[in-house]
Structures are given as structure tokens and as C-alpha cells.
C-alpha positions as CSV (number, residue, x, y, z in Angstrom):
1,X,-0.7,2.1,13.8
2,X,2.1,0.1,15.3
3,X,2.0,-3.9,17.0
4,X,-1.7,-4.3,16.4
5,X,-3.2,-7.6,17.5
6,X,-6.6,-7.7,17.2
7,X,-6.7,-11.1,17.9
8,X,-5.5,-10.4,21.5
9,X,-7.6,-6.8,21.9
10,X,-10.6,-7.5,25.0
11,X,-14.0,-7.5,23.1
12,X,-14.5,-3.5,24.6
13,X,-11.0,-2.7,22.6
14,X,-11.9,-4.2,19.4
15,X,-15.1,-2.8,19.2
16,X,-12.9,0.8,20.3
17,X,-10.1,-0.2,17.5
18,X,-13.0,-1.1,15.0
19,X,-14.5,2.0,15.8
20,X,-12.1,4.0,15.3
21,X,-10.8,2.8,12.3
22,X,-14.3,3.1,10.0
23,X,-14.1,6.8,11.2
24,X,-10.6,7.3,10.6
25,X,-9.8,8.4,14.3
26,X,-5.9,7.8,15.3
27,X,-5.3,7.0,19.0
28,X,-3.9,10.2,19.4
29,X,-7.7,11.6,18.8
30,X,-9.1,8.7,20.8
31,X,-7.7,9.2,23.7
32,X,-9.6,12.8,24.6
33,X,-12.8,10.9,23.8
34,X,-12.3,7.9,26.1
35,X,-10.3,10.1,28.6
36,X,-7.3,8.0,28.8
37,X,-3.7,8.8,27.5
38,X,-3.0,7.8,24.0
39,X,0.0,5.4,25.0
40,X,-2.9,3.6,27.0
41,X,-4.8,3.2,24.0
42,X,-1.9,1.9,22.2
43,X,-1.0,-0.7,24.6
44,X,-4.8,-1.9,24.8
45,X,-4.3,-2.0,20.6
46,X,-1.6,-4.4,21.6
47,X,-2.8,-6.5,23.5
48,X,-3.5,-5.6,27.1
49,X,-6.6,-5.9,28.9
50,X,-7.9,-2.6,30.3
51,X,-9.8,-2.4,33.7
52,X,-12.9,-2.6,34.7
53,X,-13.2,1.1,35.1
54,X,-11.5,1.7,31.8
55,X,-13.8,-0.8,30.0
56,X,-17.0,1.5,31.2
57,X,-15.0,4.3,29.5
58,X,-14.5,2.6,26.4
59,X,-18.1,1.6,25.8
60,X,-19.2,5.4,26.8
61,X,-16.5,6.5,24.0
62,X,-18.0,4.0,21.4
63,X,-21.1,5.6,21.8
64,X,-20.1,9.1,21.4
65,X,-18.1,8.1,18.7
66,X,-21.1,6.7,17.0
67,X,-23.1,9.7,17.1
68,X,-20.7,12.2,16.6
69,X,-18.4,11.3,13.9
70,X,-19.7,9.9,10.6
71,X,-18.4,6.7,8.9
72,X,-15.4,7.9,6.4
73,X,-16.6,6.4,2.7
74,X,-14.5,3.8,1.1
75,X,-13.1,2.5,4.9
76,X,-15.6,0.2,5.9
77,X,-14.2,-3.0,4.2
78,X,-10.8,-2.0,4.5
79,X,-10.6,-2.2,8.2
80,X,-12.1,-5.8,8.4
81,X,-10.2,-7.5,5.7
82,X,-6.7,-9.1,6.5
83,X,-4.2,-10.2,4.0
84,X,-5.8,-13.2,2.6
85,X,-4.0,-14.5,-0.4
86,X,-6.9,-16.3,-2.0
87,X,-9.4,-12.9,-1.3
88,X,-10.1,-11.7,-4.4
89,X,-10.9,-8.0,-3.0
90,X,-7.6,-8.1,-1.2
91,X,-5.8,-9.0,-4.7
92,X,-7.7,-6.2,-6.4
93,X,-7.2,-3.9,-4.0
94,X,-3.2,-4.5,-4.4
95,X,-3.4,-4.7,-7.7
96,X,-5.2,-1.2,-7.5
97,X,-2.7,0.0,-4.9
98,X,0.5,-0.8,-7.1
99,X,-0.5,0.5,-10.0
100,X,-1.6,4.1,-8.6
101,X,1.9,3.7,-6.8
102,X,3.6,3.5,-10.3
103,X,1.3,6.5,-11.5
104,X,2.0,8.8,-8.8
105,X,6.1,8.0,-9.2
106,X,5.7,8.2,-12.8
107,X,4.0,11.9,-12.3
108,X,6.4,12.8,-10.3
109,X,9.4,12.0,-12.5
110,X,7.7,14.2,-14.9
111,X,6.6,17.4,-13.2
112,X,8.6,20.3,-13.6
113,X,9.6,22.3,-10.2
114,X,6.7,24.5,-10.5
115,X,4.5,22.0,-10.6
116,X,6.2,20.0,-7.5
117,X,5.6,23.2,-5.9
118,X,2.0,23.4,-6.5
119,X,1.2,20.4,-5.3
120,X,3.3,20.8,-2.4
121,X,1.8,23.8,-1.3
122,X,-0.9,23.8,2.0
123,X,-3.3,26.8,1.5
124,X,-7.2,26.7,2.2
125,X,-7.7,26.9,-1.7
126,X,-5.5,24.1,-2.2
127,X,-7.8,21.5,-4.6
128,X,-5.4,19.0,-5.0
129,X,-7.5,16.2,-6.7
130,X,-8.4,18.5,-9.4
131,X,-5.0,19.7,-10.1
132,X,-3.7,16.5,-9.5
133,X,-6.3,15.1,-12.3
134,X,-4.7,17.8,-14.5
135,X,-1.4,17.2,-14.7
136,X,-2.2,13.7,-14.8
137,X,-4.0,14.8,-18.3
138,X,-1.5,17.3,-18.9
139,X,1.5,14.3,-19.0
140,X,-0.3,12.0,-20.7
141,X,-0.7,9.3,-18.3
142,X,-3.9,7.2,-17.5
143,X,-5.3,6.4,-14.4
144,X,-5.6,2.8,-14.3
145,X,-8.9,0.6,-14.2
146,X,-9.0,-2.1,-11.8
């Protein structure tokens, strides 16, 4: 998301922005829920302080939110962690995040038009992770440890 300062969010918008981002929700989707337009959800991501009317409307949403939509695995930590040089789970993570970069660009130097296609292809069948895992076998590359 663009200009993000959670630092300046009101404590209603953080816990909105928080929220949202252990479930994955864009403001584009949390706008409906709070019943505000999205560019209103982006400004109060930036920065500025919503209403008093609009602040009852954002802790109704947080509720909904929290029984209607389920935590997305593997986002939790993500969404509280900020670049921290000496945070070892922020170096690992890097780490991680560079060297799946280099796979993926690697795999995709070797794939063969066919196979671009395939994995370019949006169909309900689709199971990418499998085939991806394939031709990740099929090229002889490793997926790297940690």
C-alpha cells in the first residue's frame, strides 16, 4: 500500500490497518466493510485522523472483520515487524526473499514457451504450486533452505 505511517494512524486506524493486514484485506475491500470510500481509508493509512462518526465505524468494521474473515497463515509476524537491521527474523526473511527471487528468475530463464504458458494460464484447475514444484525438479534447481 502506498505512504503508510503507522506511526501517525489514530489508535481506531491502526488497529483497522493491523486488522486488515493479518487477513490480507486491501483498502479497496475495506472500504465496503467500514462503509467509507477506499480513498478515505487510504488517507486515514496516511496519516489523517478520521471523525468521530467514522471512528464508531471503524471499530464496528474491526469486529466484523474479526469474526468473519480468518487470519491468513504465515502473515501475522510479517505485518508487525519493520526493517530492523539488527532483527535476526527480518535478515532471514531477506535472505529467504532474495534467494527465492533468484530461483524464480533462474526458472524462468529456463522454461521453454510451453511451459511459460502453463504457468501463465488462469483456469479453475490451475495448481500452480504443484507444477511450479515440477518444473522446479524437472530443471534441476533446488529450493533453497533458510
Amino acid at each position: 500500500m502506498r505512504h503508510i505511517k503507522p506511526e501517525k494512524m489514530a489508535r481506531e486506524v491502526r488497529l483497522l490497518w493491523e486488522t486488515a493486514e493479518l487477513r490480507g484485506l486491501s483498502p479497496e475491500s475495506l472500504a465496503p466493510i467500514v462503509g467509507v470510500g477506499f480513498k478515505t481509508i487510504y488517507n486515514w493509512f496516511a496519516g489523517q485522523q478520521p471523525f468521530a462518526a467514522q471512528q464508531a465505524k471503524i471499530r464496528a468494521a474491526i469486529e466484523l472483520i474479526d469474526q468473519k474473515f480468518p487470519i491468513e497463515e504465515g502473515r501475522a509476524w510479517r505485518a508487525f515487524v519493520r526493517d530492523d537491521p539488527k532483527d535476526p527474523r527480518v535478515l532471514t526473511e531477506k535472505r529467504r526473499q532474495v534467494k527465492m527471487q533468484f530461483l524464480f528468475f533462474e526458472l524462468e530463464r529456463r522454461l521453454s514457451p510451453a511451459e511459460k504458458e502453463l504457468l501463465a494460464r488462469e483456469e479453475p484447475a490451475w495448481t500452480g504450486f504443484q507444477q511450479i514444484l515440477g518444473l522446479i525438479r524437472k530443471h534441476g534447481l533446488k529450493i533453497p533452505r533458510s
